[in-house]
C-alpha positions as CSV (number, residue, x, y, z in Angstrom):
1,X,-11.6,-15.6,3.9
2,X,-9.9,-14.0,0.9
3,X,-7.2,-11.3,1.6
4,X,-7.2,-8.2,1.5
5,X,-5.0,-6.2,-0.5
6,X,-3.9,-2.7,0.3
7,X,-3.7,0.5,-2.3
8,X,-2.7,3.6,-2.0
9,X,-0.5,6.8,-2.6
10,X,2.5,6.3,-0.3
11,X,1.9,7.6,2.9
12,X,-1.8,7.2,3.1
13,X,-1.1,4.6,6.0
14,X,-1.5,1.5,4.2
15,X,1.2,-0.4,7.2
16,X,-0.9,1.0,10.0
17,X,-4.1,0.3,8.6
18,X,-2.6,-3.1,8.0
19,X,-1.2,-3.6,11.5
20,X,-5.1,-2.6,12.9
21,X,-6.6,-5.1,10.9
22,X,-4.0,-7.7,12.3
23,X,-5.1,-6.7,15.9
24,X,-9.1,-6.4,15.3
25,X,-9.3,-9.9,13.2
26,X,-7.5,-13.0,12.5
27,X,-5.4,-12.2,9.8
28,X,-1.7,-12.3,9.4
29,X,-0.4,-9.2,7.3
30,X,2.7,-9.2,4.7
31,X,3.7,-6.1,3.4
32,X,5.2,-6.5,-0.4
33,X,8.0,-3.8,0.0
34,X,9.1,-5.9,3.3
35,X,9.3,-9.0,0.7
36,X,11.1,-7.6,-1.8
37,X,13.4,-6.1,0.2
38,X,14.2,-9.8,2.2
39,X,14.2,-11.2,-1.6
40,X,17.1,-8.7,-2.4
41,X,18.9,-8.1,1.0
42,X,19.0,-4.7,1.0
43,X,16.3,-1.7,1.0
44,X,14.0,-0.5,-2.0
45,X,15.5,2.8,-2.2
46,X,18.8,0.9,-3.1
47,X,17.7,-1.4,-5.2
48,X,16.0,1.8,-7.1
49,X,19.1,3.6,-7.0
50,X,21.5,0.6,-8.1
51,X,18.7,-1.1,-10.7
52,X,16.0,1.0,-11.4
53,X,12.5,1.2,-11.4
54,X,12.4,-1.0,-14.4
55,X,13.7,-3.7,-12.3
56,X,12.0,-3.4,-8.8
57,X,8.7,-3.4,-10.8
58,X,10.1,-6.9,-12.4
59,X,10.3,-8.1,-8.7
60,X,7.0,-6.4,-7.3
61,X,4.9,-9.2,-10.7
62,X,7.6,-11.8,-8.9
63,X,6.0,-11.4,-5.5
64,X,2.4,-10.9,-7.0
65,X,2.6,-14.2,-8.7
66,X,3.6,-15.9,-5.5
67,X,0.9,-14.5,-3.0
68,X,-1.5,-15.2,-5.8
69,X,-0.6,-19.2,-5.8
70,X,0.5,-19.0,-2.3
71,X,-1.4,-16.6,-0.1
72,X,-4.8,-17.0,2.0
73,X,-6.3,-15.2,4.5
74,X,-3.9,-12.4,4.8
75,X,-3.9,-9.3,4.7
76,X,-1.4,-7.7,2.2
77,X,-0.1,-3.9,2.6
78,X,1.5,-2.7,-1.1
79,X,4.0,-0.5,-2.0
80,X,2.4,2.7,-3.9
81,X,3.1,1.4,-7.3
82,X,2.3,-1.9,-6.9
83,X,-1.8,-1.6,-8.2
84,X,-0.1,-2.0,-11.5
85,X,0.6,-5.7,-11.2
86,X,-1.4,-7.6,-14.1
87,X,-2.9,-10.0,-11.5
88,X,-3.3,-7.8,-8.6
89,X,-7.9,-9.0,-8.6
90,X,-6.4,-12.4,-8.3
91,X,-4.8,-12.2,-5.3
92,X,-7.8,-10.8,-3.1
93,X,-10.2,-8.4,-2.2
94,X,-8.6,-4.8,-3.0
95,X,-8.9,-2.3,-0.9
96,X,-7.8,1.5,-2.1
97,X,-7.0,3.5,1.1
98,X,-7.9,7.1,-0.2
99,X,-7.3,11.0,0.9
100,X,-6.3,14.3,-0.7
101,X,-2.9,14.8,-1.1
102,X,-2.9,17.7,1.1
103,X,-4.5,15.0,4.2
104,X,-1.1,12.6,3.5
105,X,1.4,14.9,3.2
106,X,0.2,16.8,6.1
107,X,0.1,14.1,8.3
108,X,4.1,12.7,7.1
109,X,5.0,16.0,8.5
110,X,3.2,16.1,11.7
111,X,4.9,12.7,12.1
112,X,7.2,12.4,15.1
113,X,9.4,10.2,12.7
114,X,8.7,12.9,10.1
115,X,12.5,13.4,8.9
116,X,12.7,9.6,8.6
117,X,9.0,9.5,6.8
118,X,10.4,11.8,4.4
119,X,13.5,10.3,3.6
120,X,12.4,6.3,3.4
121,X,10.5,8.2,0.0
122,X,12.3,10.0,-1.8
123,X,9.9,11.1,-4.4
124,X,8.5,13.4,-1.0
125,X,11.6,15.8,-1.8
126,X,10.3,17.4,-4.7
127,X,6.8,18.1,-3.8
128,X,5.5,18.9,-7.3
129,X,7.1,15.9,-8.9
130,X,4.9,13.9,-5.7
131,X,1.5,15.9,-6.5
132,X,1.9,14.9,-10.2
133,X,2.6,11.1,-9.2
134,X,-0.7,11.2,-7.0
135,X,-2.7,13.1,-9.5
136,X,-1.7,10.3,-12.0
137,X,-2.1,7.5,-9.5
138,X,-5.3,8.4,-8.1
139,X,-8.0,7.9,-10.9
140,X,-5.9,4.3,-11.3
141,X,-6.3,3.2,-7.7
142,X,-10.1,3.5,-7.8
143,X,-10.3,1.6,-11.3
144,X,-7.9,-1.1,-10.0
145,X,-10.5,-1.6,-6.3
146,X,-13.3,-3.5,-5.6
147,X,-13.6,-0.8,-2.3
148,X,-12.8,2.6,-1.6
149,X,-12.2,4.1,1.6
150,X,-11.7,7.6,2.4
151,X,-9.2,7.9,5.1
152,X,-9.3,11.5,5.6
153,X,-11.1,12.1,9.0
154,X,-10.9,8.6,10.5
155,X,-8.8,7.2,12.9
156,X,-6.7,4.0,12.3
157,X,-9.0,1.7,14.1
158,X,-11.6,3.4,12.2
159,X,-10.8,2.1,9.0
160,X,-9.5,-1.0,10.0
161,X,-13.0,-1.8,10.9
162,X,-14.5,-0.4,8.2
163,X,-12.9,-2.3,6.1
164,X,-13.5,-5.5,7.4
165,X,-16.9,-4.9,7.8
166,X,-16.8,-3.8,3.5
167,X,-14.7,-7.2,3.0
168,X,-17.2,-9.5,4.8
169,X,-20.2,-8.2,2.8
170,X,-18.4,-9.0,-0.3
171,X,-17.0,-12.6,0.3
C-alpha cells in the first residue's frame, strides 16, 4: 500500500485522523512536525522564532525528500504548510482533510486542552491574520490532493474510514 499523506489548515485534526487510521488499519503513522522537531531538538515554534519560516520550510523539503526514498505504507500527518513541498505526489496518496474555518476554530476552542491548542499555534492569536492564511491555503490544498474530505459533520473514526476506503479504490 502507498501512504497516505495528510493536508490541511492547522487544526482541522490531521493527528487524530492519523491516530484512527493507525488503529482501524495496518499502518504506522509519522507526523512531519514531530520529525523536524527530533531533527532540531527543540519545538517548531522555536525554531520559527530563532530561524524563521525561511528556514523550517528548508527542513520540512529535507524530510519530504527522505519519506519519499524512505517511506512505505505509512500514514503521514503534515504540518499546515507543508502541501507546498515540490515532491509532496511522490511520496503517496494525498489526502486534504477539509472544513470551514468557522468548524476548526470552533472546535480548538471547545477543546479541553483549548489554552494549550491555542498556544502550540501561534498564528490562532490574531484571528484575522489566521482567516487570511486559510482563505489563501484553501484553494491550494484541493489543487495539491488526489482526495478531498469534508470533515465538518463527521466523527474521527468517520473519516478515518472514509479515507481508507477512498485510498484503496485508488491504489
Amino acid at each position: 500500500m502507498k501512504n497516505i499523506v495528510l493536508i490541511g489548515f492547522m487544526g482541522v485534526g490531521k493527528g487524530s485522523v492519523a491516530r484512527e487510521i493507525v488503529k482501524q488499519s495496518d499502518m504506522i503513522a509519522l507526523d512531519t512536525d514531530d520529525i523536524i522537531e527530533s531533527m532540531e531538538n527543540r519545538k517548531i515554534k522555536k525554531i520559527f522564532a530563532e530561524e524563521g519560516e525561511e528556514y523550517f520550510r528548508a527542513l520540512e523539503r529535507k524530510v519530504a525528500l527522505w519519506l519519499q526514498k524512505e517511506v512505505r505504507s505509512t500514514l503521514i500527518s503534515t504540518g499546515g504548510g507543508f502541501f507546498k513541498v515540490p515532491n509532496l505526489s511522490k511520496i503517496g496518496t494525498v489526502v486534504y482533510l477539509y472544513a470551514p474555518f468557522e468548524t476548526i476554530y470552533g472546535r480548538i476552542l471547545e477543546h479541553p486542552n483549548a489554552e494549550k491548542k491555542l498556544r502550540k499555534r501561534p498564528l490562532f492569536q490574531d484571528i484575522e491574520k489566521a482567516r487570511k492564511l486559510y482563505e489563501e491555503r484553501s484553494p491550494l490544498y484541493k489543487k495539491a490532493a488526489d482526495i478531498v474530505i469534508d470533515v465538518s459533520d463527521k466523527d474521527i473514526p468517520q473519516i478515518a474510514k472514509e479515507i481508507l476506503k477512498k485510498v484503496k479504490k485508488d491504489d
